[in-house]
C-alpha positions as CSV (number, residue, x, y, z in Angstrom):
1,X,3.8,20.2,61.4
2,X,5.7,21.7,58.8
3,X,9.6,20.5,58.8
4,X,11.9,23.0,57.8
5,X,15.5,23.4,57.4
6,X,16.9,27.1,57.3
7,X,20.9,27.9,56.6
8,X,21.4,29.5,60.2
9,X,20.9,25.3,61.1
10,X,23.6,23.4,61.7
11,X,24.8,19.9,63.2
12,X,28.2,17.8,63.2
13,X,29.6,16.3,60.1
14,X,30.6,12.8,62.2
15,X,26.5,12.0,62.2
16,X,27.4,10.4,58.9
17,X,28.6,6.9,60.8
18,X,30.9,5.3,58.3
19,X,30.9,7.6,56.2
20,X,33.1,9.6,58.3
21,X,34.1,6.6,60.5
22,X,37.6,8.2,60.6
23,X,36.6,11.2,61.8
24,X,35.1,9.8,64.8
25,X,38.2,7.3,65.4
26,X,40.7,10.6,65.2
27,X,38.0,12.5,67.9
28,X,38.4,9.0,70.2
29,X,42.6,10.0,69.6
30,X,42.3,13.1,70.4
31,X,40.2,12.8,74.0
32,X,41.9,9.5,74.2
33,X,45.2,10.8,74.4
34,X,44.2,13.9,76.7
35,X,43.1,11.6,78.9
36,X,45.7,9.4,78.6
37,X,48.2,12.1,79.2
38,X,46.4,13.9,82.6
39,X,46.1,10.9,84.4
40,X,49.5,9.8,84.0
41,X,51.0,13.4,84.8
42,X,48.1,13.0,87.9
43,X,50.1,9.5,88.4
44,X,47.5,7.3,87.2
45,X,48.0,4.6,85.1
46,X,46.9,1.7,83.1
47,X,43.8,3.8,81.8
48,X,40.8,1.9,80.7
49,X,37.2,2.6,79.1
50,X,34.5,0.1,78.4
51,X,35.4,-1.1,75.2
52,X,31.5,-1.4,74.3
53,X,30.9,1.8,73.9
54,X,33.8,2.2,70.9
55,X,33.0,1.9,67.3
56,X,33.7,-1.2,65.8
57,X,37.3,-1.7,65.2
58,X,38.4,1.1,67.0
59,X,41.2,1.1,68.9
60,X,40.8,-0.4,72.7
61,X,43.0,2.2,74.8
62,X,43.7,-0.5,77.2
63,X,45.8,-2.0,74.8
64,X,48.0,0.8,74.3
65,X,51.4,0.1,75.9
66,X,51.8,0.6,79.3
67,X,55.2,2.8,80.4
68,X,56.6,2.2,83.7
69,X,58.9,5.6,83.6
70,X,57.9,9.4,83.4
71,X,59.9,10.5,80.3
72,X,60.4,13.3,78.5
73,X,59.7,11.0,75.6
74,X,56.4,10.0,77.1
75,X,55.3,13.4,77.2
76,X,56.0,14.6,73.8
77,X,54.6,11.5,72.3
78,X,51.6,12.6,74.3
79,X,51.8,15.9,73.2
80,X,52.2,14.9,69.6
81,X,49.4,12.3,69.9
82,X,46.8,15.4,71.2
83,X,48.1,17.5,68.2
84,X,47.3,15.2,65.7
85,X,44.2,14.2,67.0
86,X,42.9,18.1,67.7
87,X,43.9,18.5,63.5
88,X,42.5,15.3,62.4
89,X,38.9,16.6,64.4
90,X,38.8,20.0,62.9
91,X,35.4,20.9,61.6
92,X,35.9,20.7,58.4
93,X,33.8,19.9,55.7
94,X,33.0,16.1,54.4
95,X,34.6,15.7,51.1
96,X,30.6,14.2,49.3
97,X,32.6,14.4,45.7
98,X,35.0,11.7,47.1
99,X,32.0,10.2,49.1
100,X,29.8,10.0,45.7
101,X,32.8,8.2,43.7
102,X,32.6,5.7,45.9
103,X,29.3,4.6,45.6
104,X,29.5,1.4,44.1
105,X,26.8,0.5,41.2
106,X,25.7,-0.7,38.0
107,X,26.0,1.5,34.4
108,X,22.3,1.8,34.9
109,X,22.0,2.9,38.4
110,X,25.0,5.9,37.4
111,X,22.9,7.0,35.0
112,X,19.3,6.8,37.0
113,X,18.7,7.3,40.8
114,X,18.2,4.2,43.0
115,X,14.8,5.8,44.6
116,X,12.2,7.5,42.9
117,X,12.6,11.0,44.2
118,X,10.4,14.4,43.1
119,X,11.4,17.9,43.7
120,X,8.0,19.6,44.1
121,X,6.6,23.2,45.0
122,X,9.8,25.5,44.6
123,X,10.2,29.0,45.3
124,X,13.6,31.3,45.3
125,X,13.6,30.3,48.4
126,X,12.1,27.4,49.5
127,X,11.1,23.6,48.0
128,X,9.4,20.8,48.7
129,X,10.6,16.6,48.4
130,X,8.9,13.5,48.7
131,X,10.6,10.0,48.3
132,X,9.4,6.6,47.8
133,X,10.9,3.6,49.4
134,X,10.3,0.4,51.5
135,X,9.3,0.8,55.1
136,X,12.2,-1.7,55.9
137,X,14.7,1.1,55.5
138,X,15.1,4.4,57.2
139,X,17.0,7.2,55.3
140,X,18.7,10.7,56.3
141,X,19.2,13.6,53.9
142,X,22.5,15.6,53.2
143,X,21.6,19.2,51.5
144,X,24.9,20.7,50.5
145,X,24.9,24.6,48.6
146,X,27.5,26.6,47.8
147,X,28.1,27.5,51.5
148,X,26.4,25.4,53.7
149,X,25.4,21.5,54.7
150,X,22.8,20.3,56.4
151,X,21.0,17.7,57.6
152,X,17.4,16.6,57.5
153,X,15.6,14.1,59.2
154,X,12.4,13.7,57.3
155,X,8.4,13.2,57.9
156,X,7.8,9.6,57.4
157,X,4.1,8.9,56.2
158,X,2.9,5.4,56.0
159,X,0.6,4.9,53.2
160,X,-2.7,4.0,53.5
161,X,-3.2,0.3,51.8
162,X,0.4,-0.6,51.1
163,X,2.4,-1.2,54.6
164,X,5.5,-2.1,52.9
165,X,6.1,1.1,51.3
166,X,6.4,5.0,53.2
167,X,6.7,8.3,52.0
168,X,9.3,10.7,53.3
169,X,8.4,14.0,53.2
170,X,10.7,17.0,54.0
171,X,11.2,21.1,53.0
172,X,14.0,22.9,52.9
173,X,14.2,26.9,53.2
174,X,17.9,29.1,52.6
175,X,18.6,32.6,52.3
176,X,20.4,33.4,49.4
177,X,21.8,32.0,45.8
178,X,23.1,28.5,47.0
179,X,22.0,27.0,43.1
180,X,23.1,24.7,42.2
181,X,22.8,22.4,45.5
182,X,23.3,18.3,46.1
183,X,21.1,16.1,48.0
184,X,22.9,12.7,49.5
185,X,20.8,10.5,50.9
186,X,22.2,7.8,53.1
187,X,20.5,4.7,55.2
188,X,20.7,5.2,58.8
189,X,23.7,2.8,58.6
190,X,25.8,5.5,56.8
191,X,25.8,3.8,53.3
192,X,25.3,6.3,50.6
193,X,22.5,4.8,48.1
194,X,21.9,8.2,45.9
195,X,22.3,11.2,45.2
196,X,20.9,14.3,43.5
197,X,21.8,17.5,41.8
198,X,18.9,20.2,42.6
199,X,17.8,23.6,42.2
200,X,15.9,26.7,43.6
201,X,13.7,29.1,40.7
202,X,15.8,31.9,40.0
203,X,15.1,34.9,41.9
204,X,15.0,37.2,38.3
205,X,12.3,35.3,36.1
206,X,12.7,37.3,33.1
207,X,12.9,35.0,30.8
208,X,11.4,32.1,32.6
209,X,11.6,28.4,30.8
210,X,9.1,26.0,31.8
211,X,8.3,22.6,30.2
212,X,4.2,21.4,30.6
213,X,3.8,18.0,29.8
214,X,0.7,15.7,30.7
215,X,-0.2,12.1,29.8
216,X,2.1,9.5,31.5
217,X,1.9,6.0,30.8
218,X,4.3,3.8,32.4
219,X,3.5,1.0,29.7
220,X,6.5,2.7,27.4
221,X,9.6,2.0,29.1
222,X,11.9,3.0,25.9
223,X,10.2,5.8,24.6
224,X,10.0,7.1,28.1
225,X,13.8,7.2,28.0
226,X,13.9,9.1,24.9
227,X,11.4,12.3,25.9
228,X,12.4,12.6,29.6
229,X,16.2,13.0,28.4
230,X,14.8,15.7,25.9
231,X,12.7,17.5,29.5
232,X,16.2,17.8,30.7
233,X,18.4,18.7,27.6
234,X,15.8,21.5,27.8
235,X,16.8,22.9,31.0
236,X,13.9,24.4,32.3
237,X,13.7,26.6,35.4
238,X,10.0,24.0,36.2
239,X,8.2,21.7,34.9
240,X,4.3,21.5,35.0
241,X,2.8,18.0,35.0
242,X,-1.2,19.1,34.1
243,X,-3.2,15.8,34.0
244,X,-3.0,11.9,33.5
245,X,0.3,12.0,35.6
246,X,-0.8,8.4,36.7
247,X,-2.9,6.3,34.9
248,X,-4.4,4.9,38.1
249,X,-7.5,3.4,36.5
250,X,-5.6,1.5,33.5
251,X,-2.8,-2.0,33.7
252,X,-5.4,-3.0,36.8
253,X,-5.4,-6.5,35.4
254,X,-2.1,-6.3,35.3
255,X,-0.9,-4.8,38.7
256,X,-3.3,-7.7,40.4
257,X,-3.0,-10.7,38.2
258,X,-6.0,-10.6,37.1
259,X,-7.2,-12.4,33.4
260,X,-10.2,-10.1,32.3
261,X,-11.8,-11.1,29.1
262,X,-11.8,-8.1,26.4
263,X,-14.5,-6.2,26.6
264,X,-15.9,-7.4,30.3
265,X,-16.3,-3.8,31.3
266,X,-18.4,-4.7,34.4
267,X,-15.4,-6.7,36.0
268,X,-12.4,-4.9,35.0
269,X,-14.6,-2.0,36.8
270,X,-13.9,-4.2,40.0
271,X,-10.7,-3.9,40.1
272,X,-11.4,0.1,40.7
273,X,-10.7,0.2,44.2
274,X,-8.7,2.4,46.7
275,X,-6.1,-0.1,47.5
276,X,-5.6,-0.9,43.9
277,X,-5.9,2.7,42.6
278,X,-3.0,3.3,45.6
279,X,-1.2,0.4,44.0
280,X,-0.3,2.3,40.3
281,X,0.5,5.6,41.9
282,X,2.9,3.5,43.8
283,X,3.5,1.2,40.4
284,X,3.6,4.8,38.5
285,X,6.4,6.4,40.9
286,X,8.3,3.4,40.8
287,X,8.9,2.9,37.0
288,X,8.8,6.8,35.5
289,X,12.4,7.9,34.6
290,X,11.5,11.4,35.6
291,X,11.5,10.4,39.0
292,X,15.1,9.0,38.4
293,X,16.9,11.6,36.7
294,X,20.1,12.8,38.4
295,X,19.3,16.5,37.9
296,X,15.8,17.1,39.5
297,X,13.3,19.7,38.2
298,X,11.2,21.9,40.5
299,X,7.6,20.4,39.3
300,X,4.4,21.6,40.1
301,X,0.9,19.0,39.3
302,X,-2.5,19.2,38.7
303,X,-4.8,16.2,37.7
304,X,-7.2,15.1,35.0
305,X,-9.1,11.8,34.9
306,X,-7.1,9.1,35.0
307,X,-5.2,10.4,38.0
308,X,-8.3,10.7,39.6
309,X,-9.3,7.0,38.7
310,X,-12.2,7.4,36.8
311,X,-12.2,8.0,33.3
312,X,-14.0,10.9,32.4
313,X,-15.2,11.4,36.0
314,X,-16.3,13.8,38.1
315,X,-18.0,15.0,41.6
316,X,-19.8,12.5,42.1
317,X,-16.7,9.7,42.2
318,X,-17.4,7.1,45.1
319,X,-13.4,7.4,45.7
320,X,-13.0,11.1,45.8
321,X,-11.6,11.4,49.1
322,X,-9.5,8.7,48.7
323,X,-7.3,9.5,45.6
324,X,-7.2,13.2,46.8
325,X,-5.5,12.2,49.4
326,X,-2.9,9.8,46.5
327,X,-2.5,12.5,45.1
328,X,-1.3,15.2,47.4
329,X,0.6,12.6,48.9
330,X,2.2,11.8,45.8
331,X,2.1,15.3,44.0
332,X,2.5,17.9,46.9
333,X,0.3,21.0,46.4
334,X,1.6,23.6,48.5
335,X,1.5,26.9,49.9
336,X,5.3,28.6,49.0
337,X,6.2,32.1,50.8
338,X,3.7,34.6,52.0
339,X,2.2,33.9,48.5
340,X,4.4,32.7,45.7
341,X,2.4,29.6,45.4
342,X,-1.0,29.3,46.8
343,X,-3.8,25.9,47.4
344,X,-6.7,26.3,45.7
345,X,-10.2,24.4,46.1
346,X,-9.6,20.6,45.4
347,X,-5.9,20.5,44.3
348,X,-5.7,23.5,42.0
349,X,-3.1,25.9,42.9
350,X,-1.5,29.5,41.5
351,X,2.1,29.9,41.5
352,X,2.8,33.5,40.8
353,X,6.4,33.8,38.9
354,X,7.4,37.4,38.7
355,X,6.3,38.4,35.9
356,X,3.5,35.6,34.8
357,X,0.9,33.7,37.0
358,X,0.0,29.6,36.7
359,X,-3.2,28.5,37.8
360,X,-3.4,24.8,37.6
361,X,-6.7,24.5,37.7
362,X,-8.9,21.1,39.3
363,X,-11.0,19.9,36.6
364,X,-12.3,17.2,38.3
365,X,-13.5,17.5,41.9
366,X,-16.1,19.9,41.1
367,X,-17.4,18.3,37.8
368,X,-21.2,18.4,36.5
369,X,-22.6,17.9,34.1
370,X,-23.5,21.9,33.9
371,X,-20.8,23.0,35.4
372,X,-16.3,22.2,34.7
373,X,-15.2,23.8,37.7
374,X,-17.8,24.9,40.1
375,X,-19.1,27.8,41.6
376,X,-16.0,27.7,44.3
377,X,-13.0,27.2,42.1
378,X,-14.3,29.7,39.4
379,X,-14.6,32.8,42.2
380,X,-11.1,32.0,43.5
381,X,-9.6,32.1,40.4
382,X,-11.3,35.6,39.2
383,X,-10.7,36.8,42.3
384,X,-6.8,35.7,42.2
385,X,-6.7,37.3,38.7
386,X,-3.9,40.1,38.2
387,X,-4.9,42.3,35.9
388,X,-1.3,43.8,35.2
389,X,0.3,40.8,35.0
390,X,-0.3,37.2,32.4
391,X,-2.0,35.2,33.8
392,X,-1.4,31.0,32.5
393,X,-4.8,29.1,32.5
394,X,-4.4,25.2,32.8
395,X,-6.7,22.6,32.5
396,X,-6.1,18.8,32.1
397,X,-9.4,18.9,29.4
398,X,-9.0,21.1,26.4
399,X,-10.4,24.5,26.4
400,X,-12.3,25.5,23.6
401,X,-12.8,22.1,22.3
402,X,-16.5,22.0,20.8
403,X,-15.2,20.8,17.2
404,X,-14.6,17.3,18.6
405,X,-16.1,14.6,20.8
406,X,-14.1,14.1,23.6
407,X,-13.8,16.2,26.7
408,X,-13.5,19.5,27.0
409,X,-15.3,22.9,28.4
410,X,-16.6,24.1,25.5
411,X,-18.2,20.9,24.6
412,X,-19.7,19.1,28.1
413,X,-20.8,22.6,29.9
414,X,-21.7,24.8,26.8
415,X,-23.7,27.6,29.3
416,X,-21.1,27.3,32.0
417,X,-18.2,28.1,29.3
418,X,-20.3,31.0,28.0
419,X,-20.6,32.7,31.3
420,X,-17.1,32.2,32.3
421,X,-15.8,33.9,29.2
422,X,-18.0,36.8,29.7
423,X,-16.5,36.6,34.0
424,X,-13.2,36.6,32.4
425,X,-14.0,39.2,29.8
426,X,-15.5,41.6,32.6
427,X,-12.0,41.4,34.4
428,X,-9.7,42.5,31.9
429,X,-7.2,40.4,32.8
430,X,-4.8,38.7,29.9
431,X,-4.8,34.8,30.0
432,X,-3.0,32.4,27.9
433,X,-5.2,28.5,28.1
434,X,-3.1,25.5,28.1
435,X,-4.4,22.1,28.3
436,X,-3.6,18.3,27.5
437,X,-5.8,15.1,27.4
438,X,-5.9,15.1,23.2
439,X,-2.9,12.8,22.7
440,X,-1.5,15.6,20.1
441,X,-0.4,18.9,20.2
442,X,-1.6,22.0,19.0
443,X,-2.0,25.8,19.1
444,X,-5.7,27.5,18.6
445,X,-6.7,31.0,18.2
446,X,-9.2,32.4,20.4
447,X,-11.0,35.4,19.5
448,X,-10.9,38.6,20.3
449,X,-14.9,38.3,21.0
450,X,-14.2,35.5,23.8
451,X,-11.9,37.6,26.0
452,X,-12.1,41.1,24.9
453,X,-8.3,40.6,23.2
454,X,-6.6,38.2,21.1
455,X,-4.9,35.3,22.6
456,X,-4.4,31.6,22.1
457,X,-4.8,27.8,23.3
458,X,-1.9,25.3,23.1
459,X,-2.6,21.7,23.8
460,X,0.5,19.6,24.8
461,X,-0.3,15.8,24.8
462,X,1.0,12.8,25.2
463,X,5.0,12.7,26.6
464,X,4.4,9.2,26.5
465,X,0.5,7.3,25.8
466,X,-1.2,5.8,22.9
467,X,-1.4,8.3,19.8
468,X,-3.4,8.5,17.1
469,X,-2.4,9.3,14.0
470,X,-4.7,11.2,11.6
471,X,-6.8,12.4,14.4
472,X,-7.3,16.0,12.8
473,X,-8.6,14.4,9.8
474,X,-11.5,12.8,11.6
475,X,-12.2,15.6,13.7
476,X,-10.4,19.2,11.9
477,X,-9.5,21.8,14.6
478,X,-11.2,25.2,12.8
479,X,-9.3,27.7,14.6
480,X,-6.2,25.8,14.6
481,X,-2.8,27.9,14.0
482,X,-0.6,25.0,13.8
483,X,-1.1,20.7,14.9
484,X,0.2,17.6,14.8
485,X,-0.9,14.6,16.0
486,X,0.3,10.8,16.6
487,X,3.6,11.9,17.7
488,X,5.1,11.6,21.8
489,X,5.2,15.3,22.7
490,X,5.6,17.8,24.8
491,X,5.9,21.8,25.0
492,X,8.6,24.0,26.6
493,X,7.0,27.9,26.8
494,X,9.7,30.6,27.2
495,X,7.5,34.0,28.5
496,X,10.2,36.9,27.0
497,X,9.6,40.3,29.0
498,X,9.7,43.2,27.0
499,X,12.6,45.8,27.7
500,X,11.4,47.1,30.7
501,X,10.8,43.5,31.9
502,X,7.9,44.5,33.5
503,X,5.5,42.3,32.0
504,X,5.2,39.4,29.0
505,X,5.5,40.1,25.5
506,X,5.8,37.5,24.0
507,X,5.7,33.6,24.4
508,X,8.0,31.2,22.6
509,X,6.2,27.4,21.9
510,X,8.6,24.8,21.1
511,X,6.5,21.3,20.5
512,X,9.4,18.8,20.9
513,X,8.3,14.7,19.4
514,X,10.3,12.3,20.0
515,X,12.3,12.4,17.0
516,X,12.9,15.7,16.3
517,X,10.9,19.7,17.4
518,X,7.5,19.4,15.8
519,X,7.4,23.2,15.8
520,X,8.2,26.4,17.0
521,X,6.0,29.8,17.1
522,X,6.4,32.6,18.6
523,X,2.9,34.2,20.2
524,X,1.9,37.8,21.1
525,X,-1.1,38.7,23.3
526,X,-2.7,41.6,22.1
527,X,-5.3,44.0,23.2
């Protein structure tokens, strides 16, 4: 069932409980008082209601004097009282600014959000939410754009080893430019515990900003602070998490308790189970800043090994089905529009911007050791390829990374990277590869030979992990443009359309550390 809030909705502002407590006291004045007035023109008197059915503290109209004379002054006070009440009730809108200010917290909470809360899949028109919290309290949602408010009631998902903790889930869809908007969300007491600011992908994407980051461990609180506060100086239009989002299979000893001798492989690989890989995507959610930020970012995800819980790992997981099922939960992979974002095989995905297409691509569900992304996920994606528009390649493993040890297409499926080049080749469509994993950053040329032009690979890695300095030493990158490694980093790509902004030509690169931009290049595709 998919929930779904459109602008042509709408519902009463006095749902809000205390929040508008005086609303609903001057609507009990106003029928009150007509009441009041009828019977005693009718010659009733002493009017009474059953007090229990009266907000708290509300006035009881039983206790409202009683006169014993008709009087001209009886009836204008009436009058007057009806007046005041049929003003006081007017449909106008709650004043959240007001609301907001008096939301009581700590220096810390003003500058972070009291739940974790991500902004997901997000078209022009439509986006996606999901929002961690205890199962002990129940929260409604308070959208408010330029010309609208509305209310949502979300999905409530329980998740599947922790009871204590539930996942709302909701969508919202408008008509129009309502950017930017503000999301309240309040208990189902009334008290206001958050809110957000939030935005919809502009409608013209000619110059669309996006920030790719990958490599997200939660065991570095302060730098953390440092490089999600540089995502948002940034201002992109979305952000791409592509890989190691949650380390789900590392800090096990530590989310459980457990002592585990260094280097006892065999029972730290206990500790590898569904409820405990469950466990750090909750832990993860919980303690990343990004999730906390007042200004949300529309953010689409993709995973590589360690959100899949198995370093290095592949089809043949035992817990497949399991963290799939984390991870969609926890990263929403949806279908946008008639066909502005698209689910692929596993939990890849294409989000086609206007004048550039993403494909997050799963390297990890369909993993052999002959082939990176199976026989399934490699048709869809040539057969999704636009050949008059770019088209963004992602993978959590590098691309064309044969000069080095560690994982990557080029280097664990040799054949299967050959014949997908020459499938690519054959369709003549222009790709850009992007990929993380390394823990450094850099930007390779890929011959012309590979894909019948001239293109490139840039490798963004990590925003916050272990780094490791003088890694290009130990393993030099031959077609390498420009690298650095052992800084935090991430990459914010700026696609320029040419001007007749029909298509790409050229992409900015800024590699931002956590110190200072680690470099800037501008790229051309060319045939």
């Amino acid at each position: 069932m998919r929930f779904v809030l459109k602008a042509s909705d709408s519902e009463a502002f006095f749902y809000a409980s205390n929040l508008t407590h005086r609303l609903q006291i001057s609507k009990l004045v106003f029928f009150g008082g007509t009441f009041l007035f009828t019977r005693r023109v009718m010659g009733e008197r002493n009017p009474r209601v059953n007090a229990s059915v009266l907000p708290k503290g509300a006035w009881r109209l039983n206790e409202m004097p009683k006169w014993e004379e008709e009087s001209a002054m009886f009836k204008a006070m009436m009058l007057a009282w009806v007046l005041i009440g049929m003003v006081a009730c007017a449909s106008k809108p709650v004043d959240w600014a007001q609301v907001e200010s008096q939301l009581v917290s700590s220096s810390q909470s003003q500058k972070f959000g009291a739940l974790p809360i991500l902004q997901g899949p997000t078209s022009p028109t439509e986006t996606v939410f999901r929002v961690l919290h205890p199962k002990k309290d129940s929260y409604r949602y308070f959208i408010q754009g330029k010309t609208y408010q509305h209310w949502v009631d979300p999905r409530t998902q329980a998740l599947k080893y922790h009871s204590d903790q539930v996942m709302d889930e909701f969508r919202i869809e408008v008509k129009g430019d309502q950017n930017p908007l503000k999301l309240y969300v309040l208990k189902s007491s009334g008290e206001l515990v958050d809110t957000r600011e939030f935005s919809f992908l502009p409608a013209k994407q000619n110059n669309l900003k996006v920030v790719i980051a990958s490599c997200m461990d939660d065991q570095f609180p302060e730098v953390q602070k440092i490089m999600w506060n540089h995502v948002w100086e940034k201002n992109p239009d979305a952000l791409f998490l592509i890989g190691d989002n949650v380390y789900a299979d590392a800090h096990l000893d530590v989310l459980t308790h457990k002592k585990i001798k260094p280097g006892d492989g065999e029972a730290y690989r206990a500790l590898i189970t569904p409820k405990n890989l469950e466990g750090r995507y909750i832990q993860t959610r919980q303690d990343l800043l990004n999730f906390r930020m007042k200004k949300l970012i529309p953010t689409f995800s993709v995973w590589d090994d360690h959100d899949y819980g198995s370093n290095n790992g592949g089809e043949d997981f035992a817990y497949k089905s399991e963290v799939t099922k984390f991870f969609t939960q926890f990263f929403p992979v949806e279908n946008l529009g008639k066909s502005f974002a698209e689910k692929g095989p596993g939990v890849s995905s294409v989000i086609r911007f206007s004048k550039v297409d993403v494909f997050l691509l799963d390297d990890r569900s369909f993993r052999t050791s002959q082939t990176h992304f199976g026989k399934e996920q490699s048709e869809w994606l040539f057969q999704n390829l636009n050949p008059k528009k770019l088209s963004v390649l992602v993978s959590g493993d590098q691309w064309f990374g044969g000069y080095h040890k560690f994982e990557s297409f080029e280097g664990n499926q040799p054949e299967d990277f050959k014949n997908f080049l020459q499938k690519l080749k054959s369709k003549k469509a222009k790709v850009f590869f992007v990929s993380g994993d390394r823990h450094l950053t850099e930007i390779m040329k890929v011959a012309k030979k590979h894909t019948g032009f001239k293109t490139f690979e840039v490798t963004t890695s990590g925003i916050h992990a272990n780094m490791y300095p003088g890694a290009f030493k130990r393993d030099p990158s031959p077609n390498q443009l420009i690298g650095v490694d052992g800084e935090f980093n991430f990459s914010t790509f700026t696609f320029h359309s040419g001007p007749s902004g029909k298509s790409v030509k050229s992409i900015e690169v800024e590699s931002q550390g956590k110190d200072k931009v680690l470099f800037r290049k501008t790229l051309k595709i060319t045939r």
